[in-house]
C-alpha positions, 0 to 999 in steps of 0.5 A, a space after each residue: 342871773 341878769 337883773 339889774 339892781 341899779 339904786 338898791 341899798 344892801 347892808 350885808 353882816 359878815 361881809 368881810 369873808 367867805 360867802 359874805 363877801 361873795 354876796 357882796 360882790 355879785 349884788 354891786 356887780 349888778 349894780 347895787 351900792 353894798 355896805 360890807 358889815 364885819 367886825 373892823 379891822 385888817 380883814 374888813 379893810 382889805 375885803 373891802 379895798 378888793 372891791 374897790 379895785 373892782 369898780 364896785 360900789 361898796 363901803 365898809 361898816 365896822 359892826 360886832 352884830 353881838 354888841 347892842 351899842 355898835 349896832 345902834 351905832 351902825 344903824 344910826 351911820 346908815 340912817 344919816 347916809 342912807 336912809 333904810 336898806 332895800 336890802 339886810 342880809 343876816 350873815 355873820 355867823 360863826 361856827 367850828 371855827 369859833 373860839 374855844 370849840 373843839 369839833 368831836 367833843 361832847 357838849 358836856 365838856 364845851 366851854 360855856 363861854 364857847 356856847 355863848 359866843 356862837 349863840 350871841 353871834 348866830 342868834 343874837 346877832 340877827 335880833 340886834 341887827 333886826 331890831 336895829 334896822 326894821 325902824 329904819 325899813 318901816 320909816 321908809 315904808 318896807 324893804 325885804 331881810 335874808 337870814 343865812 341858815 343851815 341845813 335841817 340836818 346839819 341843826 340836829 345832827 350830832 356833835 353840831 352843838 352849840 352851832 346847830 340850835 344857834 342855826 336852828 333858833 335863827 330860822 325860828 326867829 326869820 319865821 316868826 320876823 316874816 309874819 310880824 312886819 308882813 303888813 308893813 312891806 318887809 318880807 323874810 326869807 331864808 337861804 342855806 349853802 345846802 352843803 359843807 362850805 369851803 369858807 372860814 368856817 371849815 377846818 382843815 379837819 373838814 377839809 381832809 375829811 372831803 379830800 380823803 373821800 374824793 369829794 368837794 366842798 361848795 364853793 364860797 358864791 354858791 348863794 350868789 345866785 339866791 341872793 340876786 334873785 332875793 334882791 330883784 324886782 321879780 321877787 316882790 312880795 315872797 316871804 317865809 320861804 327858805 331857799 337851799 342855794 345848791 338846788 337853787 336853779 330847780 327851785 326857780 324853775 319849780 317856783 316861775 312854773 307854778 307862777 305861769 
């Protein structure tokens, strides 16, 4: 997609990796000055250093999404940098890969604490940063937010607890965030890879799964696409929507149609 996003500011949670950082990449390859949000360490360092060897305008931002204190933080590190974000994309997540979760047993035998860590990043998360970054947006008066979800199936389909309903709770709460800050120039929407991705998230049990069928899974930029059409000027004022980034092109097609 061409669009030029020359002077647009994005913070983007769980950019150290996967399809975060992809989405970090494609937004400041079009121009945008891109603040890469992970948790601190190695991983965020190097994420970020690869882009820089791009040329790209980016910049690290150490932030565990479930801790209250450093996403206050962060959001009190940006306001002194850059005022608000145009754009706040809700990324981090975590799922098969979290700690503690063993993919095929039933929910009965997960470990609570388990449970917890993918609710207090999947859902949780989202408030906090939502929470910590709206003021920001109303203060400079409107910006526009994407929470990463997941298929509908995929949030009530077996053995998908605790990631499923964290998923499922998060598109909840983009619903409900899309009609409360709508008057005040912020819009919600939601994107989903539409598929099994080949990021962090996928195990090698997974990954053998898809090989042993003959199938591939979705590459880790299958957002791309979504997002830079998210972040553009064409897209002012859409909200409450959610966009299945696989079926991205014939959604757009469907959408600039019905738009004359």
């Amino acid at each position: 997609m061409e669009v030029n996003l020359k002077g647009l500011t994005a913070l983007i949670t769980g950019a150290s990796s996967g399809m975060g950082l992809e989405m970090s990449r494609a937004l400041a390859s079009h121009g945008a000055r891109v603040v890469m949000a992970a948790r601190g360490g190695e991983k965020l360092d190097a994420a970020h250093a690869a882009l820089i060897a791009e040329g790209l305008e980016v910049c690290p931002l150490a932030m565990d999404v479930r801790d209250e204190a450093a996403v206050e933080a962060g959001a009190r590190w940006f306001r002194e940098r850059f005022g608000a974000p145009d754009l706040l994309v809700n990324n981090a997540g975590i799922g098969s890969n979290a700690p503690g979760f063993v993919p095929g047993r039933p929910f009965w035998e997960l470990d609570p604490a388990a449970f917890r860590n993918v609710v207090e990043t999947n859902l949780t998360g989202y408030f906090l940063v939502s929470r910590a970054f709206v003021p920001l947006m109303l203060a400079r008066g409107g910006g526009r937010i994407v929470n990463v979800s997941t298929s509908d199936g995929t949030m009530v389909r077996a053995g998908m607890i605790p990631y499923g309903p964290s998923r499922a709770g998060a598109e909840a709460f983009s619903r409900c965030l899309a009609e409360e800050p709508r008057p005040l120039g912020i819009t919600v929407n939601v994107i989903c890879p539409g598929g099994a991705t080949d990021t962090g998230m996928a195990t090698p049990a997974m990954r053998e799964e898809f090989r042993r069928m003959g199938r591939s899974m979705l590459p880790p930029d299958v957002m791309n696409e979504a997002i830079l059409f998210l972040a553009s000027p064409e897209v002012a004022g859409l909200t409450g929507e959610k966009l299945v980034c696989k079926d991205f092109p014939a959604w757009l097609e469907r959408w600039r149609a019905e738009r004359g």
